[in-house]
PAZAPA-4460 file (N, C-alpha, C; in steps of 0.05 Angstrom, whole numbers, plus 32768, in hexadecimal, padded with zeros to 4 digits):
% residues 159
    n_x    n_y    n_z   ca_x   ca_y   ca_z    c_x    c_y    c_z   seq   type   mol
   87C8   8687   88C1   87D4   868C   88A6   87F2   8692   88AA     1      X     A
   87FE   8683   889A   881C   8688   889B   881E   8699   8885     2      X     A
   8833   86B2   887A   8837   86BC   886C   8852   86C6   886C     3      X     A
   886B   86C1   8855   8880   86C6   8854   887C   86CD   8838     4      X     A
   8897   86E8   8840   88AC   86F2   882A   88C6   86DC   8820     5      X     A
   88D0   86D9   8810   88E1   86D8   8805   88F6   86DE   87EE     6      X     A
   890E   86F6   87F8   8911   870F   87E8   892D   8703   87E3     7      X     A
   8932   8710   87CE   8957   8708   87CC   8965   8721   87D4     8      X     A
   897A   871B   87DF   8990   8731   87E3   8981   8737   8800     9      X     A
   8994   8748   8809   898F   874E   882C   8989   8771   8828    10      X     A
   897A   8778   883A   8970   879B   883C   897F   87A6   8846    11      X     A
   898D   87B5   883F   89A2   87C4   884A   8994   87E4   8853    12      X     A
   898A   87EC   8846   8978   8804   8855   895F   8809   8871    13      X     A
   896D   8815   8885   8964   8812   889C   8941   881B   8891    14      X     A
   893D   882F   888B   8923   8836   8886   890D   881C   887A    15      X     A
   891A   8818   8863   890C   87FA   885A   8909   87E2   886E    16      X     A
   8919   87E4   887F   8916   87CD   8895   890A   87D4   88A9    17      X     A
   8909   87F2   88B9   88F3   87F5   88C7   88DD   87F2   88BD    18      X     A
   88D1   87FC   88A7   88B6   8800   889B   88B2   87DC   8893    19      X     A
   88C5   87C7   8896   88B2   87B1   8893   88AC   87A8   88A9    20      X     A
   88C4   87AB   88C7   88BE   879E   88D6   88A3   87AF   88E7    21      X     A
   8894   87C9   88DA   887B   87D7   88EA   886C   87C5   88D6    22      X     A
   8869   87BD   88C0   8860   87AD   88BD   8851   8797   88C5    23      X     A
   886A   878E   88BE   886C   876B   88CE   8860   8764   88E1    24      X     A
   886A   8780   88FC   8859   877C   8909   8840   8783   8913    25      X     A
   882F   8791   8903   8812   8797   8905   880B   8779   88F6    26      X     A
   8818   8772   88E2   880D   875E   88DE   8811   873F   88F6    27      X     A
   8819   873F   8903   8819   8721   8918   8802   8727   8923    28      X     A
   87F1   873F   8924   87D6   8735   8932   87BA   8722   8919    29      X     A
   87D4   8722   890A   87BF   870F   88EC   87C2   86F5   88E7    30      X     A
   87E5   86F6   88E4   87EC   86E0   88D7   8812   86DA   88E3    31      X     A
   8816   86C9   88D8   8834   86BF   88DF   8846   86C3   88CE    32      X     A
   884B   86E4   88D5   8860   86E8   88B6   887D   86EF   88BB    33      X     A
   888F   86E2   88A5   88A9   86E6   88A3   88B9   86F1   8887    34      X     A
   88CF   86F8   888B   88D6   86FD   8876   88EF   86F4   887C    35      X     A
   88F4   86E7   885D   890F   86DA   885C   8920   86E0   8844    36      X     A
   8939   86E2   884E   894B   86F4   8833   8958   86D1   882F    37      X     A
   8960   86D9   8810   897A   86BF   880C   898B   86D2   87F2    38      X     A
   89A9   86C9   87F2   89B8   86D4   87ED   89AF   86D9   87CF    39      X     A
   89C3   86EF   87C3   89BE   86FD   87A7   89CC   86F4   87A0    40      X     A
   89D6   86E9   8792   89ED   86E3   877C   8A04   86F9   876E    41      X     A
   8A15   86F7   8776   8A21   8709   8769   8A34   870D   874A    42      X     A
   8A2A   8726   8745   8A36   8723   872D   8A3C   873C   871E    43      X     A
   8A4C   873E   8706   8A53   875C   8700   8A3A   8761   86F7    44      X     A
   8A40   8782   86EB   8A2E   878E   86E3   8A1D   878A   86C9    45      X     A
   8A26   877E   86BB   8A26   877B   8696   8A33   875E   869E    46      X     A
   8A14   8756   869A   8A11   8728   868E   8A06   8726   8678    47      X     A
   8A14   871D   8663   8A08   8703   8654   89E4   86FB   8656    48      X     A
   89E0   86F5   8648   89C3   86ED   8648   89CF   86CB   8655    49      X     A
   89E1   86BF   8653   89E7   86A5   8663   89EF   86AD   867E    50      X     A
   89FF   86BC   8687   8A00   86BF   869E   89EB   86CA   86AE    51      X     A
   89D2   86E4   86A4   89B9   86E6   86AA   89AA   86CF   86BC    52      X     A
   89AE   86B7   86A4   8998   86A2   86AE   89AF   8697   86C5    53      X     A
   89C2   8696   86C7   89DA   867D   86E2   89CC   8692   86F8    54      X     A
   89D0   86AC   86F4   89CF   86B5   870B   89AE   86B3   871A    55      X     A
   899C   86B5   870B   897E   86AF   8703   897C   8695   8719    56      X     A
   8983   8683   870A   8988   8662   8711   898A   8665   8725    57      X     A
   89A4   8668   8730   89B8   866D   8750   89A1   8676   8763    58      X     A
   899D   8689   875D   8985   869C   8776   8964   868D   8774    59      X     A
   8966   8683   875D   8949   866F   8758   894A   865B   876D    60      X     A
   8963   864A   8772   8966   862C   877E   8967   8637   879F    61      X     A
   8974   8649   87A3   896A   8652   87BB   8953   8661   87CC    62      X     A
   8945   866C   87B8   8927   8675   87BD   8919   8658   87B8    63      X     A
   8912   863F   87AA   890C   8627   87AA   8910   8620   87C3    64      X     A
   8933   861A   87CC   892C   8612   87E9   8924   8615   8800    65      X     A
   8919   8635   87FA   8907   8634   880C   88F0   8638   8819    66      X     A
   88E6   8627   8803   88C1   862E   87F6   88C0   860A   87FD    67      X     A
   889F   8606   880E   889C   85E9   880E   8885   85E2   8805    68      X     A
   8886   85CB   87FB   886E   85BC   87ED   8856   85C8   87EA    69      X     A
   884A   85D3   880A   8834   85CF   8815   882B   85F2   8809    70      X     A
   8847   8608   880A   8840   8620   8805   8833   8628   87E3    71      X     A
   8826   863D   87E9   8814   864E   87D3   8823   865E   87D0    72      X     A
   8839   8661   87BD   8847   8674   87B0   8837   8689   879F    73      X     A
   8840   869F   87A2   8844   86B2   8790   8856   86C0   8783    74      X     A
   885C   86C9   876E   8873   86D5   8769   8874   86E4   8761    75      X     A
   8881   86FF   8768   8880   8714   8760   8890   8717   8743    76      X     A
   887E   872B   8733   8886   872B   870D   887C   8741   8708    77      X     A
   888E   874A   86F2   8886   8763   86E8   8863   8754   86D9    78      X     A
   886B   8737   86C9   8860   8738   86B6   883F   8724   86CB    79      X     A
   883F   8724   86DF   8826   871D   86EB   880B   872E   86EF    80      X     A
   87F5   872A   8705   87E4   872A   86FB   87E0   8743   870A    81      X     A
   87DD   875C   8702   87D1   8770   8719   87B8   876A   8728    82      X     A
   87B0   8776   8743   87A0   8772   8752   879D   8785   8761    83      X     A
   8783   8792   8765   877C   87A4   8776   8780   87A0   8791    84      X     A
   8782   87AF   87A5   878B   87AA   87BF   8770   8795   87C7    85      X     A
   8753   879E   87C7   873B   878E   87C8   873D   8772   87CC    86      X     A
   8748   8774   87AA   8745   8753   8795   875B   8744   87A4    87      X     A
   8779   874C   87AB   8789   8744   87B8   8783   873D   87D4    88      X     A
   8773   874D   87DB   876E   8740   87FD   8755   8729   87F4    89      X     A
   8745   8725   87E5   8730   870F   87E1   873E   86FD   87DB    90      X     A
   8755   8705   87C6   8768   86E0   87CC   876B   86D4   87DD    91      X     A
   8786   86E9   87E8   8783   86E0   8807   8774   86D5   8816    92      X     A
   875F   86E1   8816   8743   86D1   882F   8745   86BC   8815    93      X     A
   8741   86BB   8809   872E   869E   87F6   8745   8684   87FC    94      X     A
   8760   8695   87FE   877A   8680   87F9   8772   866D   881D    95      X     A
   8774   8685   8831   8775   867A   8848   8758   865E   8852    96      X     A
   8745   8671   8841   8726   865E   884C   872A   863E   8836    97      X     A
   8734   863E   8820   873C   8621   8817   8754   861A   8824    98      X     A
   8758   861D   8834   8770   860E   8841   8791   8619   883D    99      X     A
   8798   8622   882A   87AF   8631   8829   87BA   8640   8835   100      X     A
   87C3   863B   8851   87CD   864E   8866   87EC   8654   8863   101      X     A
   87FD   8649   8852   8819   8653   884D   881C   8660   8833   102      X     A
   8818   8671   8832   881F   868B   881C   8836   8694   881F   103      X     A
   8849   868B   8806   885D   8698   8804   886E   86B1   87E1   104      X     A
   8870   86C2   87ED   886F   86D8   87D7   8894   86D9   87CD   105      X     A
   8895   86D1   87BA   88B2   86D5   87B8   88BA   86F2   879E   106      X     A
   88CD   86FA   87AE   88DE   8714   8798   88FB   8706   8793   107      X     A
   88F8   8710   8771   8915   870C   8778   8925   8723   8776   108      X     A
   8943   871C   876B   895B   872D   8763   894E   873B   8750   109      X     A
   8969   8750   874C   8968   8766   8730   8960   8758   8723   110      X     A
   8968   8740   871D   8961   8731   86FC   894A   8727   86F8   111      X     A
   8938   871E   8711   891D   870F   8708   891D   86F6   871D   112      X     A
   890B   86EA   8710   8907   86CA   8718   890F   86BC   8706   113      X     A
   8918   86A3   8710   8924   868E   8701   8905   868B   86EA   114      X     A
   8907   8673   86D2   88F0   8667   86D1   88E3   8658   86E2   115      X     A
   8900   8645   86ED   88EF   8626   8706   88DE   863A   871F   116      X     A
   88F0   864C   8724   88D7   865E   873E   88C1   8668   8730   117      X     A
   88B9   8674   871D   88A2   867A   8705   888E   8664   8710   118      X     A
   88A3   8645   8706   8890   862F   8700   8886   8624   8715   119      X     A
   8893   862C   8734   888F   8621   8744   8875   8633   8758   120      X     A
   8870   8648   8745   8864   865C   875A   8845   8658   874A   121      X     A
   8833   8655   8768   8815   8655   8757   8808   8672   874C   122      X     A
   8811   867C   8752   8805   86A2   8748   881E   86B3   8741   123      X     A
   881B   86C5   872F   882C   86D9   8729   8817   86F1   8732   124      X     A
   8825   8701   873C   8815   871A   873F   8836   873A   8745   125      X     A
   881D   874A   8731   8828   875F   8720   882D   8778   8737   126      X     A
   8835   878E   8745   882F   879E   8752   8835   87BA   873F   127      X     A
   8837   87BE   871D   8836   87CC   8707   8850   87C3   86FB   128      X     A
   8853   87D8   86E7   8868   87D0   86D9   8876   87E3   86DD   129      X     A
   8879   87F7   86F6   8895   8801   86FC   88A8   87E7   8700   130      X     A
   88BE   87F4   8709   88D7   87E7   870F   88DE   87F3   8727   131      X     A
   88D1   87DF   873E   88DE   87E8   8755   88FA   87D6   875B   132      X     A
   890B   87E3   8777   8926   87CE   8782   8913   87BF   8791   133      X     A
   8923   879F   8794   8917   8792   879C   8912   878E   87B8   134      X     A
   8926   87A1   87C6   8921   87A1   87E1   8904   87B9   87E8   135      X     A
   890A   87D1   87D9   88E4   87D5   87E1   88D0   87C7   87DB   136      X     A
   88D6   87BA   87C2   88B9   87A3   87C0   88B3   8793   87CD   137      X     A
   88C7   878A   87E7   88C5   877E   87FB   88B5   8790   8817   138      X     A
   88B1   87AE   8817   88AA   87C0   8826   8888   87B9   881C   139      X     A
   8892   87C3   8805   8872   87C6   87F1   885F   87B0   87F5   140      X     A
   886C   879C   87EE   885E   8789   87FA   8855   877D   880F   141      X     A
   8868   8782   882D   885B   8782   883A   8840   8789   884A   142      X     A
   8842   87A9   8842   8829   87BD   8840   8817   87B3   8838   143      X     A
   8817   87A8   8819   8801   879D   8809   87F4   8787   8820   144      X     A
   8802   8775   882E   87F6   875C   883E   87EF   8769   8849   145      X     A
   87FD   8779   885D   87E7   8787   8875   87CB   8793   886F   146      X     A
   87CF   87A6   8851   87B3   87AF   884B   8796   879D   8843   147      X     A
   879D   8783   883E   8794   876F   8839   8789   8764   8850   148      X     A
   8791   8764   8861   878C   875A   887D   8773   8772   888A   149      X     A
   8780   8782   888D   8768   87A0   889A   8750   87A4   887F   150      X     A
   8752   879C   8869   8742   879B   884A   872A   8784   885F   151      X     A
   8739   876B   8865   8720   8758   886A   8718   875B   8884   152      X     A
   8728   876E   8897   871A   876D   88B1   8706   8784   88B3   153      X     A
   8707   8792   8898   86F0   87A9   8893   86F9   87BF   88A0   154      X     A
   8719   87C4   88AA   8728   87DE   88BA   8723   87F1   889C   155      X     A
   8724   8807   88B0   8725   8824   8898   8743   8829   8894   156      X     A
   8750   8818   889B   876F   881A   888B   8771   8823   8876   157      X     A
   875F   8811   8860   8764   8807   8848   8756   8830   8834   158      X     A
   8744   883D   8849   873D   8851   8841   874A   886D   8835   159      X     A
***
């Protein structure tokens, strides 16, 4: 199973970057995971509802490029589907035993996801309707895969 992040903007907080790469790496005794940043767009503080969507767009076309055909997107949304840690690891197994071994989870910027990444992603999934930064949701989520992983190997992690 291949499994990638793809976050916008780069982590600048050492703590958030150790805690993915202990991660990351409990997880390589599972699967083949990476995480990949692509640039944020920049922009002032106070946009336009037009400039919203350019900047939207901009960080959309580069999270697109680098998602391929073959991958099972997800995308992270406020407005997706919540899932118990359980129900989320039974995807998982269900995704990998039909054949779907490239799972890829994309976050974006402050602002969201484009629509075309929306449209391009097969699942939306919710982790509540706080408002986290998007560089811990990149932590958070990691965690979540790992617990998913020790969930199906029956480890008392998950306890």
């Amino acid at each position: 199973m291949n499994i990638k992040i793809i976050g916008v903007g780069k982590i600048k907080e050492k703590y958030l970057k150790q805690g993915i790469a202990e991660y990351a790496k409990r997880l390589s005794k599972f699967c083949k995971f990476e995480v990949v940043e692509v640039p944020d767009e920049k922009a002032p503080e106070k946009l336009s509802p037009s400039e919203m969507a350019s900047v939207k767009q901009k960080e959309g076309e580069r999270i697109l490029a680098r998602i391929k055909e073959r991958e099972y997107v997800y995308a992270l949304a406020i407005e997706g589907k919540q899932r118990a840690s359980e129900e989320f690891a039974e995807e998982l197994d269900r995704l990998a035993t039909y054949g779907k071994s490239d799972i890829t989870f994309v976050i974006g910027g402050s602002l969201g996801l484009s629509p075309e990444v929306m449209q391009r992603s097969d699942a939306q999934i919710s982790f509540g309707k706080l408002t986290l930064p998007h560089q811990l949701m990149r932590l958070v989520l990691t965690e979540q895969i790992y617990r998913c992983y020790m969930i199906n190997a029956g480890s008392p992690y998950h306890k």
